[in-house]
Backbone as a printed PyTorch tensor [residue, N CA C, xyz], in Angstrom:
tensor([[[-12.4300,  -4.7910,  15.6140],
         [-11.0040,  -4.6850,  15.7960],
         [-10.6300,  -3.2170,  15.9820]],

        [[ -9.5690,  -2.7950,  16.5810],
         [ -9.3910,  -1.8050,  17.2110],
         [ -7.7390,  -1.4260,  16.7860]],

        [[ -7.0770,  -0.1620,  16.7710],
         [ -5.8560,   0.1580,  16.7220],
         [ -4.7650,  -0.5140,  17.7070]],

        [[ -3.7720,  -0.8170,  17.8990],
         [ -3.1440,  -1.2600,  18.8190],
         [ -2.2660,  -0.0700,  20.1220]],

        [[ -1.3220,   0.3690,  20.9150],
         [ -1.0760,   0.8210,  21.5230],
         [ -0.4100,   1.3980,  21.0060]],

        [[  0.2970,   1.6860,  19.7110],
         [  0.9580,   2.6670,  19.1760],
         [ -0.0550,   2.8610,  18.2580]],

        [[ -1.7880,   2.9150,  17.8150],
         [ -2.7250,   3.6640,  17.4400],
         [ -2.4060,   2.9780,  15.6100]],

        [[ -1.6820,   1.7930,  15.2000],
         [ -1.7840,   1.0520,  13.9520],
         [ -2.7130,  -0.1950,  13.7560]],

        [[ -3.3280,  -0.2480,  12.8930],
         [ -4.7200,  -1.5090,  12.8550],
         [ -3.3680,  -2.7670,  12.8590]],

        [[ -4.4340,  -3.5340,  13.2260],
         [ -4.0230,  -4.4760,  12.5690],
         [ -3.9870,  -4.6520,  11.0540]],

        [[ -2.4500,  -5.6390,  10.6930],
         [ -2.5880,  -5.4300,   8.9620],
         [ -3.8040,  -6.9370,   8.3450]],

        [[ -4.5510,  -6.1560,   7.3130],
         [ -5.6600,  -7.1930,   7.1830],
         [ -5.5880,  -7.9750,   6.5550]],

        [[ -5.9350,  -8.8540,   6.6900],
         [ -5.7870, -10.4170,   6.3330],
         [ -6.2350, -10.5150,   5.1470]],

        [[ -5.4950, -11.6790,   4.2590],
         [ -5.7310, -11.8720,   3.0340],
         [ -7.4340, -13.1850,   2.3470]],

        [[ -8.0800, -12.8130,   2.0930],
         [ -8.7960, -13.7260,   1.5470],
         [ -8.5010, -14.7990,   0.7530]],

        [[ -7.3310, -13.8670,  -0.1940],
         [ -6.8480, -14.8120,  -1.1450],
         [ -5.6830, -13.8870,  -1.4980]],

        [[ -4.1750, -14.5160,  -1.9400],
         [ -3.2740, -13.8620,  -2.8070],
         [ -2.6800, -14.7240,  -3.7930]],

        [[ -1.8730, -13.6280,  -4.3770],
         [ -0.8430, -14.4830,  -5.1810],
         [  0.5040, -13.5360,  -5.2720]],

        [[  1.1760, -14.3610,  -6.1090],
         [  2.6600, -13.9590,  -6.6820],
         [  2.8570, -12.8940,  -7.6540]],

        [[  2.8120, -11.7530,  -7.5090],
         [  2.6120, -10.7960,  -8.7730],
         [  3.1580, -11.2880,  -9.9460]],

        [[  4.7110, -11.9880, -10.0660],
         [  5.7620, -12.0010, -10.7300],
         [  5.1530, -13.3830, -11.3910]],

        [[  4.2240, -14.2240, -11.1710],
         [  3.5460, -15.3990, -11.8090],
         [  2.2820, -15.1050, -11.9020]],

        [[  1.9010, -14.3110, -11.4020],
         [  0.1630, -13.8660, -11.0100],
         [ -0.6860, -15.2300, -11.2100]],

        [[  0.4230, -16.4550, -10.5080],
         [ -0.9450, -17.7700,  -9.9140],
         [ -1.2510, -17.3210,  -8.6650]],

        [[ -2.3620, -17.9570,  -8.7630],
         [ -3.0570, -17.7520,  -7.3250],
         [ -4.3260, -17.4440,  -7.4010]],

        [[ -4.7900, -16.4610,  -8.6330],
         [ -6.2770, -15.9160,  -8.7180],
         [ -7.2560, -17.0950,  -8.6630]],

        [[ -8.1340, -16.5300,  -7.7280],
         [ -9.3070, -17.4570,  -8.2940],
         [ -9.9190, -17.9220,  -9.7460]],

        [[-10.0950, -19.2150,  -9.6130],
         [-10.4970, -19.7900, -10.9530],
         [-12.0950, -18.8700, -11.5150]],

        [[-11.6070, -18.9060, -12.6130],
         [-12.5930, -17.8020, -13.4140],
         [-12.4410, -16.1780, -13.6080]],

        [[-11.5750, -15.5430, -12.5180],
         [-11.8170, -14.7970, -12.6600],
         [-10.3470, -14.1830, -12.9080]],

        [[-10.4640, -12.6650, -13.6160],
         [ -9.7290, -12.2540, -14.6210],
         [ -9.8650, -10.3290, -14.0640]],

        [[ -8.4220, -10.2600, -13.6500],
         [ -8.6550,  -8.1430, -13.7770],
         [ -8.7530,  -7.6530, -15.5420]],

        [[ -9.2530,  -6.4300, -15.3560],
         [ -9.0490,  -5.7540, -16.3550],
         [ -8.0320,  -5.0650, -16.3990]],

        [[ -7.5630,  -4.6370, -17.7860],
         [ -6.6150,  -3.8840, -18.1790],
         [ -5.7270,  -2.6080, -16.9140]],

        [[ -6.9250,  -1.8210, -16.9930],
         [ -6.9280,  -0.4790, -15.8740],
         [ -6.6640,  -0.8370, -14.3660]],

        [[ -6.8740,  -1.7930, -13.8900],
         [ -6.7000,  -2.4640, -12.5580],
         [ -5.5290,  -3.3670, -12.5200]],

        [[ -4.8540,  -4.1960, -13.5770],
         [ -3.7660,  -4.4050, -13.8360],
         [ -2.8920,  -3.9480, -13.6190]],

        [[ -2.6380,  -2.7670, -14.3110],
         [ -1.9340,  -1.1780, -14.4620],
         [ -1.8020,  -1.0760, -12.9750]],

        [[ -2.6200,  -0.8060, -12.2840],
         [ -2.9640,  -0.5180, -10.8470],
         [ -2.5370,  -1.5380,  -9.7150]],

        [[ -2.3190,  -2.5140,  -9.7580],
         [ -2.2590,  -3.4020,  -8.8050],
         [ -0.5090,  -3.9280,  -9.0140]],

        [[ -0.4600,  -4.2640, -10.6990],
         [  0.9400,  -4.7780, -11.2980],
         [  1.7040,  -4.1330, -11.4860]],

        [[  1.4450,  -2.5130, -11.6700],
         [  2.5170,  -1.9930, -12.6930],
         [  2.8640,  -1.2680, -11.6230]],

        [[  4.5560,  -1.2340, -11.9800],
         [  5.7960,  -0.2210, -10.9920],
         [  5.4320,   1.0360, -11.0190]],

        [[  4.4920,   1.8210, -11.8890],
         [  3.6470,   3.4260, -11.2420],
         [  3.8170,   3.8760, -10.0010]],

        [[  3.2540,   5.1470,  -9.3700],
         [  3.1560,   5.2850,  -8.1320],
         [  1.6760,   5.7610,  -8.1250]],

        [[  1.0420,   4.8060,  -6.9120],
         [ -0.3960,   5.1930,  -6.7390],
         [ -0.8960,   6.2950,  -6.5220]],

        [[ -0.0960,   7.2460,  -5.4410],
         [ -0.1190,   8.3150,  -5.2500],
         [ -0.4290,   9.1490,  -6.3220]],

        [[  0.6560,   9.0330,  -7.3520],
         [  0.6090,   9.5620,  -8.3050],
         [ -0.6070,   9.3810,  -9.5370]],

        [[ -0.9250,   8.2480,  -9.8230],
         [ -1.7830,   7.6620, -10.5370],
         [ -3.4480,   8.2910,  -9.7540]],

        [[ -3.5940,   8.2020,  -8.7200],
         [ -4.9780,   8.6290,  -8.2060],
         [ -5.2060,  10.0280,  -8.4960]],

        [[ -4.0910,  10.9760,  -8.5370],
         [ -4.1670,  12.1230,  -8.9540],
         [ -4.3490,  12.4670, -10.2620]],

        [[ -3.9980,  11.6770, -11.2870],
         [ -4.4750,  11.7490, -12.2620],
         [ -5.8320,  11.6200, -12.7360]],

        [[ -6.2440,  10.4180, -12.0540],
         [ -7.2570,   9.9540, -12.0570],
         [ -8.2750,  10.7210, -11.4730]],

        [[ -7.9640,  11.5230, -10.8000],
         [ -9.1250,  12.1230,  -9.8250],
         [ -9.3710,  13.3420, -10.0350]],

        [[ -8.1550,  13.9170, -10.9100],
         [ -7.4910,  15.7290, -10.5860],
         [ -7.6100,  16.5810,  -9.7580]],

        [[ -7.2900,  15.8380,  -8.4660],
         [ -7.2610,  16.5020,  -7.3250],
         [ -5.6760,  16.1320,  -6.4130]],

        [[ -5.4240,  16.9870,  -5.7180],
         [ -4.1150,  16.2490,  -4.6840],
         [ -4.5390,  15.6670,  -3.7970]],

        [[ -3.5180,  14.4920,  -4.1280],
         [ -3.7340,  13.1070,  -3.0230],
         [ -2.9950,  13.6930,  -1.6540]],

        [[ -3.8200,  13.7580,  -0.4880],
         [ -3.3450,  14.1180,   1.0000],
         [ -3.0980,  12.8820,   1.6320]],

        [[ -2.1560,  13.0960,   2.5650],
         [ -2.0060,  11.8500,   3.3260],
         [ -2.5960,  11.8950,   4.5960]],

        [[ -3.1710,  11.4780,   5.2260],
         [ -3.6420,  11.4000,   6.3840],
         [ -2.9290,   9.8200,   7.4730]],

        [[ -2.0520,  10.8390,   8.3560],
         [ -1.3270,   9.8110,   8.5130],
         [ -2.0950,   9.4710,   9.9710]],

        [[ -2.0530,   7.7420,  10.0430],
         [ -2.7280,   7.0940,  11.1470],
         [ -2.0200,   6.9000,  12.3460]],

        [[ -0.6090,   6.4690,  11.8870],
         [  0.4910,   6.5080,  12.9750],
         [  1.5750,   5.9600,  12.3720]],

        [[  3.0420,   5.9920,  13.3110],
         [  4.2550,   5.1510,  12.7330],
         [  4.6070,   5.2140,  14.0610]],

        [[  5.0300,   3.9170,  14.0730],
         [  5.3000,   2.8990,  15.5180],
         [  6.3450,   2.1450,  15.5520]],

        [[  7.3870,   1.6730,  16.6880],
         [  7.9460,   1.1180,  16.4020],
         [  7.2790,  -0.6510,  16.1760]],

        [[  8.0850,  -1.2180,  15.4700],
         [  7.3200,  -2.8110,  15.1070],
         [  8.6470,  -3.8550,  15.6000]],

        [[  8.6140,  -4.0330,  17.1650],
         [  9.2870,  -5.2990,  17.5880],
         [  9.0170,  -6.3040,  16.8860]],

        [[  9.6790,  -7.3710,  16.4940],
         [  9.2380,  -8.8640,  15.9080],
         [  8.0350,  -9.1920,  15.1430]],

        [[  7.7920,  -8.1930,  14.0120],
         [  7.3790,  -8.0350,  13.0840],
         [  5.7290,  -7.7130,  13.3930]],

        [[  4.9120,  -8.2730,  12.0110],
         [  3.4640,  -8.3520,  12.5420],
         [  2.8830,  -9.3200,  12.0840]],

        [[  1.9830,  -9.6440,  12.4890],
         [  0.9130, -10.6350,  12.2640],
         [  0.4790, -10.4920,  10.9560]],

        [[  0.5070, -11.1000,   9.6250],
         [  0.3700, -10.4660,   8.2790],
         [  0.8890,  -9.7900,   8.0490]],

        [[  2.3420,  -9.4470,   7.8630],
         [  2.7570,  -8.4150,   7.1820],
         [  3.6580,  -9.7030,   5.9050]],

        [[  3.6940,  -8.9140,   4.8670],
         [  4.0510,  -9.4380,   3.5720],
         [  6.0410,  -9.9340,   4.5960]],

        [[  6.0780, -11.3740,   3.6020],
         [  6.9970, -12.2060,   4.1710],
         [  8.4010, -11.4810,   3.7030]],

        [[  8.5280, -10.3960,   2.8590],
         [  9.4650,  -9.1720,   2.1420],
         [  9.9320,  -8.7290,   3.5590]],

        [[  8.7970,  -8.4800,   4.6350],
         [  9.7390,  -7.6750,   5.8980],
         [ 10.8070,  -8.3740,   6.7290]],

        [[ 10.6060,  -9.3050,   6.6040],
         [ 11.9280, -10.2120,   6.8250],
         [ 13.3460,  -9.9810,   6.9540]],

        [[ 13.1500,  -9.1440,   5.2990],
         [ 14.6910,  -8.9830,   4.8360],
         [ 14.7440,  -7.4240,   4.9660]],

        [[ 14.5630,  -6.6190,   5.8910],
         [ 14.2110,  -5.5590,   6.3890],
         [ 15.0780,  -6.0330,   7.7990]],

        [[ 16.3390,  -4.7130,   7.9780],
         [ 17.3710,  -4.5050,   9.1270],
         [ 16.3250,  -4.2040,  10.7030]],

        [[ 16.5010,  -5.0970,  11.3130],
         [ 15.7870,  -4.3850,  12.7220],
         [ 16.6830,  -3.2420,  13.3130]],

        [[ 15.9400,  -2.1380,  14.0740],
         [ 14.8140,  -2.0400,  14.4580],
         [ 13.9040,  -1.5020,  13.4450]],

        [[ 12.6060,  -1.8770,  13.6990],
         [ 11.1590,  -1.5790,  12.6900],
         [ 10.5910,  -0.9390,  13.2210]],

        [[ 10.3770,   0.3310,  11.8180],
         [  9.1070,   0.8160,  12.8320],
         [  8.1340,   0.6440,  10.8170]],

        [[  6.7060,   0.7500,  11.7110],
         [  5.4170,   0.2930,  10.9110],
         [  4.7480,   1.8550,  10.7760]],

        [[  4.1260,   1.8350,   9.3850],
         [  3.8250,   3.6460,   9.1610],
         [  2.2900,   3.2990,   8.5830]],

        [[  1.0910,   3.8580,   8.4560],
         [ -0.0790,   3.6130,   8.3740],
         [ -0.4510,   5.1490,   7.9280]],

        [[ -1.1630,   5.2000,   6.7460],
         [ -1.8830,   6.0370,   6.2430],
         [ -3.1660,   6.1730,   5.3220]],

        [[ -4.0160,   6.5260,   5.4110],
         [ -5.0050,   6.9630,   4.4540],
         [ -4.2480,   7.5370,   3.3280]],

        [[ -5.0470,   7.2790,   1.9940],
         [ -4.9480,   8.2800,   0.7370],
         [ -5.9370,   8.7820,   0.4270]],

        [[ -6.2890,   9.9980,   0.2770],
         [ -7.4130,  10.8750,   0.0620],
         [ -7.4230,  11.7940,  -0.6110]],

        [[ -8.5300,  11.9990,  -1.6440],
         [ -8.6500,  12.5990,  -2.9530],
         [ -9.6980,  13.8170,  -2.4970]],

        [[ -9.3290,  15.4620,  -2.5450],
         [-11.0470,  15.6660,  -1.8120],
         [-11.4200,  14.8030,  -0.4530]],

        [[-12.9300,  14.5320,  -0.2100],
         [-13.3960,  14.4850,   0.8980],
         [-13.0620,  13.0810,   1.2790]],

        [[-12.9170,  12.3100,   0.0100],
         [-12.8740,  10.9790,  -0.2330],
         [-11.9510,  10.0470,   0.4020]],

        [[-11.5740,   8.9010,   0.6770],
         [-10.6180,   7.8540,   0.8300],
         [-10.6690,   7.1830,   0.1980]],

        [[ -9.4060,   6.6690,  -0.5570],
         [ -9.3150,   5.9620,  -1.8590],
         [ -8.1270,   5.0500,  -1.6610]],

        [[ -7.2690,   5.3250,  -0.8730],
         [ -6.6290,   4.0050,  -0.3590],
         [ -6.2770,   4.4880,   1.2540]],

        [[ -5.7170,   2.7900,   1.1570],
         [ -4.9770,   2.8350,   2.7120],
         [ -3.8540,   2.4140,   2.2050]],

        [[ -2.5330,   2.5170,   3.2270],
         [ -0.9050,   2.1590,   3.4930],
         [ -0.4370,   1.9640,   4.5320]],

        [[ -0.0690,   0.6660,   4.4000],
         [  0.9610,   0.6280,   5.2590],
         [  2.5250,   0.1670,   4.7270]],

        [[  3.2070,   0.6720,   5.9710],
         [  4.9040,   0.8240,   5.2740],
         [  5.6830,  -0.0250,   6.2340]],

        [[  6.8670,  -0.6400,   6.0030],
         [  7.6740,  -1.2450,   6.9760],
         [  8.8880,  -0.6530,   6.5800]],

        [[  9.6660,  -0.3190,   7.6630],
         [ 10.9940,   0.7620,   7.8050],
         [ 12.0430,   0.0610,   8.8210]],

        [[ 13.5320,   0.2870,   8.0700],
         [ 14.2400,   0.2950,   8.6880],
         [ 14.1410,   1.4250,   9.9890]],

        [[ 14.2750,   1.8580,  10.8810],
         [ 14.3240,   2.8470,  12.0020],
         [ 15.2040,   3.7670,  10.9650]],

        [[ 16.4560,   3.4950,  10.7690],
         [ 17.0140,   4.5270,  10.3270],
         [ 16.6520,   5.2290,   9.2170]],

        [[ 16.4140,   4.0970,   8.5900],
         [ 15.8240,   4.7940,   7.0780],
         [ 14.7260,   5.4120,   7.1810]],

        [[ 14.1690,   5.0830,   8.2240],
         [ 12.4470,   6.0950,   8.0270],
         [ 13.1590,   7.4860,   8.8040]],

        [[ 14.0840,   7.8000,   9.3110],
         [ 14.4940,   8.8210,   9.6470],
         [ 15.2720,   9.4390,   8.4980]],

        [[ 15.8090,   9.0480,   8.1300],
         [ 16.6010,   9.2680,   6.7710],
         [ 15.3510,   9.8260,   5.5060]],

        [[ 14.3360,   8.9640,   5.0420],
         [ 13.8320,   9.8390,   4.1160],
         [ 12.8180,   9.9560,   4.2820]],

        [[ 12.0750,  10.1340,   5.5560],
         [ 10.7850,  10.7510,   6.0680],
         [ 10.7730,  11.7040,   7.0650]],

        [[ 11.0000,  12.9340,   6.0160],
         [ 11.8010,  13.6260,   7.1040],
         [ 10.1420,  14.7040,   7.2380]],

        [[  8.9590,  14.3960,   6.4790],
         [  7.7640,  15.4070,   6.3940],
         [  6.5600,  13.6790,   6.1660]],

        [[  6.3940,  13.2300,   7.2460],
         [  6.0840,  12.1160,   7.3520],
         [  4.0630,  12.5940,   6.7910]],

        [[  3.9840,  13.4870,   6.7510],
         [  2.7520,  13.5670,   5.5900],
         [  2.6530,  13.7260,   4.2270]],

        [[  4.0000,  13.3420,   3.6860],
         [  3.8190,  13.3430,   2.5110],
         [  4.2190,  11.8660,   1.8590]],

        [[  3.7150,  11.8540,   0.5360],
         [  3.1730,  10.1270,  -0.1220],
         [  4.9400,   9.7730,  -0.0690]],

        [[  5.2190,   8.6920,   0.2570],
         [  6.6900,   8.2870,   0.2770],
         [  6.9760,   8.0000,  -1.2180]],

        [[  6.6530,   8.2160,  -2.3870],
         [  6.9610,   8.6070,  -3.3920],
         [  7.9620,   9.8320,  -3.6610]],

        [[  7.0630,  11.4300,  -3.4720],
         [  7.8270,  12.4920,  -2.7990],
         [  8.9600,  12.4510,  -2.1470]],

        [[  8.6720,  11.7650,  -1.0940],
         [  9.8850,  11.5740,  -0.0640],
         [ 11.1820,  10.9980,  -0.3810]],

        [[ 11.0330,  10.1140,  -1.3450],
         [ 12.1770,   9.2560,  -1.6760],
         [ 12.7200,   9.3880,  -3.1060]],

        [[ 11.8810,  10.2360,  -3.5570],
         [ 12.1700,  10.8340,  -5.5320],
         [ 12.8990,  11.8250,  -4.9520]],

        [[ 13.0340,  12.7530,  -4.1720],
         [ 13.4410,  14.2230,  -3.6860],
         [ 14.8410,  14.2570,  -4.3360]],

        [[ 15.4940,  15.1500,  -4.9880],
         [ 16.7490,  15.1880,  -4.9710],
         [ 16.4630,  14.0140,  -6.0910]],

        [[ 15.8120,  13.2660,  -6.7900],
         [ 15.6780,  12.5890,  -8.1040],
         [ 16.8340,  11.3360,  -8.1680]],

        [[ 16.7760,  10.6860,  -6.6770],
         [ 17.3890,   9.9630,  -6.9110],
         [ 16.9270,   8.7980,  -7.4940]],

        [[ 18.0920,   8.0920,  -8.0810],
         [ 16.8610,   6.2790,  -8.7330],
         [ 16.6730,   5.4470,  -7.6150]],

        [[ 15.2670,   4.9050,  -8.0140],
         [ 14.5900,   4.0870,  -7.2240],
         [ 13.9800,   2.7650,  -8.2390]],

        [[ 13.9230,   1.9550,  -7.7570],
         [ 13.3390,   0.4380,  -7.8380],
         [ 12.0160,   0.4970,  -7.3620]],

        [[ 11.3720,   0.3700,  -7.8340],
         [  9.8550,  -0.8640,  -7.4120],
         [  9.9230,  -2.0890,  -7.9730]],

        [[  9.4530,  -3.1270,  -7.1390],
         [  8.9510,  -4.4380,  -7.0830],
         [  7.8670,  -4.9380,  -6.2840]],

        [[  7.0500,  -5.0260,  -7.7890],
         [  5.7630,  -5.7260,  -6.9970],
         [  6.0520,  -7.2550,  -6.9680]],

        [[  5.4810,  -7.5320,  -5.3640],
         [  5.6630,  -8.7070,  -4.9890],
         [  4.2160,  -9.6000,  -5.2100]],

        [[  3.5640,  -9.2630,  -4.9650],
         [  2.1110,  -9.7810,  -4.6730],
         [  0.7990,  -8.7280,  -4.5510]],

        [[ -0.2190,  -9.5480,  -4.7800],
         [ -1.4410,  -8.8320,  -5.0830],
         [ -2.8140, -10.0290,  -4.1660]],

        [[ -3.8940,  -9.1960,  -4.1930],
         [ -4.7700, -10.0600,  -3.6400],
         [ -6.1180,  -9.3240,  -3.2120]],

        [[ -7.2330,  -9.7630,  -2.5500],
         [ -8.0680,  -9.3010,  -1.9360],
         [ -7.9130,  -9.7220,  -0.2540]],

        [[ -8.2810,  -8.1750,   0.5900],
         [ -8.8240,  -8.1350,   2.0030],
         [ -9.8810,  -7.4900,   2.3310]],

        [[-10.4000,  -8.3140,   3.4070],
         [-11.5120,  -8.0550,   4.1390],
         [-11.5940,  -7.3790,   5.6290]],

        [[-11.6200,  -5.8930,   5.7860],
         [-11.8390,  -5.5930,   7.0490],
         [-13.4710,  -4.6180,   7.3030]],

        [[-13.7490,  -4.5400,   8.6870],
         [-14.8680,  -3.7860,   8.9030],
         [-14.3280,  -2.3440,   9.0330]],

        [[-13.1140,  -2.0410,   9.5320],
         [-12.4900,  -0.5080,   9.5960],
         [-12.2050,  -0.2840,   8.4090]],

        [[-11.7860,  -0.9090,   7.1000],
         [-11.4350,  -0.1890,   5.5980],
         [-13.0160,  -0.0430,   5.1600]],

        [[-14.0490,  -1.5290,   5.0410],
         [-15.6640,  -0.9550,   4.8460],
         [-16.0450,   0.3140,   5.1530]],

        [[-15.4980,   0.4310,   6.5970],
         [-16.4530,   1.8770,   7.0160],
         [-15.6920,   3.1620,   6.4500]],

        [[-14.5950,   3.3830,   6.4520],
         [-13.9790,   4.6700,   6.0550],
         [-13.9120,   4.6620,   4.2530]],

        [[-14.0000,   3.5720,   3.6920],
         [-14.0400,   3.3930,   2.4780],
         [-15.6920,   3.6780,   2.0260]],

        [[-16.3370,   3.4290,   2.9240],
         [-18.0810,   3.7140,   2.4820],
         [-18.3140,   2.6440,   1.5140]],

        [[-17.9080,   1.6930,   1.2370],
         [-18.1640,   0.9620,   0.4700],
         [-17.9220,  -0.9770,   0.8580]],

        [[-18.7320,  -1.7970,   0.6180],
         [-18.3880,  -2.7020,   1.1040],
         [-17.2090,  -3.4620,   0.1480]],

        [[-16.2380,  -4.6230,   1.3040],
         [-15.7560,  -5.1160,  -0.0430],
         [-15.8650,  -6.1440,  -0.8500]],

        [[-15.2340,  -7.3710,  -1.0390],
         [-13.7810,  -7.1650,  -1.0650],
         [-12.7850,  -6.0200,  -1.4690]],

        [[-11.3560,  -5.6680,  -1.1500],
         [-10.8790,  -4.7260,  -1.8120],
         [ -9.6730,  -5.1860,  -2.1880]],

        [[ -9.1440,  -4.8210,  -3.0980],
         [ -7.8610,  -5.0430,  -3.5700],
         [ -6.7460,  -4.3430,  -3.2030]],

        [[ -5.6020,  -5.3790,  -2.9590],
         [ -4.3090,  -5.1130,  -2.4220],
         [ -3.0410,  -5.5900,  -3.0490]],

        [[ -1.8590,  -4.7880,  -2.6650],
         [ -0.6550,  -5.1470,  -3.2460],
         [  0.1150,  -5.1210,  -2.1580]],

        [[  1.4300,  -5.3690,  -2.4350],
         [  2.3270,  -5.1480,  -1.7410],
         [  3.7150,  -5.1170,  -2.8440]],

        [[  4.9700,  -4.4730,  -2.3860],
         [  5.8110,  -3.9910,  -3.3250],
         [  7.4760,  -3.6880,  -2.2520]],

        [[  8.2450,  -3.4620,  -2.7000],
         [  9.3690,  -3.2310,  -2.4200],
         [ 10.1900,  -1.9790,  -3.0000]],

        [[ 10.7560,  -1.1690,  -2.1850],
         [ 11.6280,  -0.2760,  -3.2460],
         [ 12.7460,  -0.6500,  -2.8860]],

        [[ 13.6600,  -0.1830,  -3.9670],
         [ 15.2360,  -0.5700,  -3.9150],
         [ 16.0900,   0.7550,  -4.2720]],

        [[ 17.5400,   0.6900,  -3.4870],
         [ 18.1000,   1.8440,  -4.2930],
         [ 19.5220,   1.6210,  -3.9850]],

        [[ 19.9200,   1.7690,  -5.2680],
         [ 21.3620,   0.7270,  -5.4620],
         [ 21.1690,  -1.2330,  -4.8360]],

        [[ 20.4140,  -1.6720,  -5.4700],
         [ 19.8740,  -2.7340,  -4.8700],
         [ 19.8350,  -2.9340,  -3.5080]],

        [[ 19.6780,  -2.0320,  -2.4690],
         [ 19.2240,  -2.6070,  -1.2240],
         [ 17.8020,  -2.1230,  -0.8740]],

        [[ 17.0660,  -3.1530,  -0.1210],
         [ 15.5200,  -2.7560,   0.3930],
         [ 15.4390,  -1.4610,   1.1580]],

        [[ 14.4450,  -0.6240,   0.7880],
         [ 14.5270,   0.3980,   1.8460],
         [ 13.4440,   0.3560,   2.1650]],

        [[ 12.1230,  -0.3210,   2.1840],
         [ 10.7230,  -0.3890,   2.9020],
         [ 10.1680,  -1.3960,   2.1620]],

        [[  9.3000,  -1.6920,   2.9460],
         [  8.0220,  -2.7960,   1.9150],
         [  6.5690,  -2.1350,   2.4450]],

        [[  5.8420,  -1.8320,   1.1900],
         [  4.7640,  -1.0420,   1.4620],
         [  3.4320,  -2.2420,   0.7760]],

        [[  2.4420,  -2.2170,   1.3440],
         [  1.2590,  -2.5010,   1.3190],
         [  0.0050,  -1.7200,   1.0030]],

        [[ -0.3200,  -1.5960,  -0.1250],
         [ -1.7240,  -0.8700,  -0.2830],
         [ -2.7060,  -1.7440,  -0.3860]],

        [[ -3.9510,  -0.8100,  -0.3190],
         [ -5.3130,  -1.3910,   0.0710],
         [ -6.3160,  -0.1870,  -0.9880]],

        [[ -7.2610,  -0.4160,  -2.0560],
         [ -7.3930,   0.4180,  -2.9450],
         [ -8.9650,   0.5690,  -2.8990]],

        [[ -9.6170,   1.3090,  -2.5730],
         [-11.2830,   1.4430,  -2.5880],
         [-12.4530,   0.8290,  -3.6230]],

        [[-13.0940,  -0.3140,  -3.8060],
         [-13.9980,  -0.0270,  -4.9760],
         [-14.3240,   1.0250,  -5.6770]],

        [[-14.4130,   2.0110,  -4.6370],
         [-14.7010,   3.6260,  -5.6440],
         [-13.5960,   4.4930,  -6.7140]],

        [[-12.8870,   3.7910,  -7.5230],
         [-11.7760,   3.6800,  -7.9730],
         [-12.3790,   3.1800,  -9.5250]],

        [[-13.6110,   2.5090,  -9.3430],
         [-14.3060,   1.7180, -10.1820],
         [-15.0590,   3.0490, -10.9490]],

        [[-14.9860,   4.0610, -10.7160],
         [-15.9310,   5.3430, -11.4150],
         [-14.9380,   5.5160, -12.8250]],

        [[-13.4340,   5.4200, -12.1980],
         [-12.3500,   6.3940, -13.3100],
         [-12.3110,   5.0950, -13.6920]],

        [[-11.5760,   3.7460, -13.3390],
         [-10.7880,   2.8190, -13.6770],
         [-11.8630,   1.8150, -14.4950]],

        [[-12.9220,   1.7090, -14.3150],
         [-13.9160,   0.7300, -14.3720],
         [-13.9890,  -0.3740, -13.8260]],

        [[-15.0150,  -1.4620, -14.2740],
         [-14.8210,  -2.7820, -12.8650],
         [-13.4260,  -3.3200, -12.9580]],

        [[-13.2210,  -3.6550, -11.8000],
         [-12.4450,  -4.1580, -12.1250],
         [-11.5000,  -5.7740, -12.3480]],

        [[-12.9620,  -6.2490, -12.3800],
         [-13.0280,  -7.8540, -13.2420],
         [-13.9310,  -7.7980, -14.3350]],

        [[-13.2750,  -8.9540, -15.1980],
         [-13.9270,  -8.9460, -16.3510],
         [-15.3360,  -9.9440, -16.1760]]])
């Protein structure tokens, strides 16, 4: 699989998900740990959290931001309620030499003009600036399978994913999607029991 004409992967398909807010859905038997919980469930910012974890600054390496006519093929059912026109934002997270996640973002047009105004930096930054309040909501969690996250991740997977919402003054201002490396498993430990 290959980037598309505005240079964004396709978003990767789910093996399996669920409902964060019920967390049914997991496969029978199996169980996250504590530290990956934290990580997948909790309103944190990853950005932020990998830096801890790593003690290094998380860089963004941005892949592209495109506009997104009539949505995408897999994108979390949250973009919906997202004002057209769309545009779709794609980035690496990288610790050091490393890659430790991927992102992707869904944007109002205006709003990604509005608070991405240094589109290499973690939209955490971008949208704390000036300390305004913000909302997270995690929506869902799950495992995906691609050959482009295998190879830049160096690691095979499955890998684990979320997806989430921010809010401010209760309206949506993006729905973001992460994708998190096995190699995450050094600081965090496995992350099934």
């Amino acid at each position: 699989m290959t980037p598309d004409s505005g240079g964004l992967w396709p978003s990767p398909g789910f093996l399996w998900q669920a409902n964060a807010a019920e967390r049914q859905g997991l496969p029978t038997g199996r169980e996250l740990t504590g530290p990956w919980k934290l990580l997948l469930l909790g309103d944190g910012s990853p950005t932020r959290h990998l830096q801890l974890l790593t003690g290094l600054p998380v860089e963004v390496e941005l892949i592209a931001m495109a506009s997104e006519p009539g949505g995408s093929p897999g994108a979390p059912a949250e973009v919906a309620h997202l004002a057209e026109p769309l545009l779709r934002r794609q980035v690496w997270l990288t610790c050091g030499p490393q890659a430790l996640g991927w992102a992707e973002s869904w944007w109002n047009q205006a709003e990604a003009e509005a608070h991405l105004q240094d589109r290499r930096l973690p939209i955490w930054r971008s949208l704390s600036a000036g300390r305004a309040e913000l909302y997270r909501e995690v929506d869902g969690f799950g495992q995906v399978q691609e050959p482009w996250l295998k190879e830049r991740f160096g690691c095979k997977g499955p890998f684990w994913s979320r997806h989430y919402r921010f809010f401010r003054q209760g309206r949506e201002l993006t729905v973001i999607r992460e994708v998190f490396s096995p190699a995450l498993e050094r600081w965090l430990g496995p992350a099934e029991t």
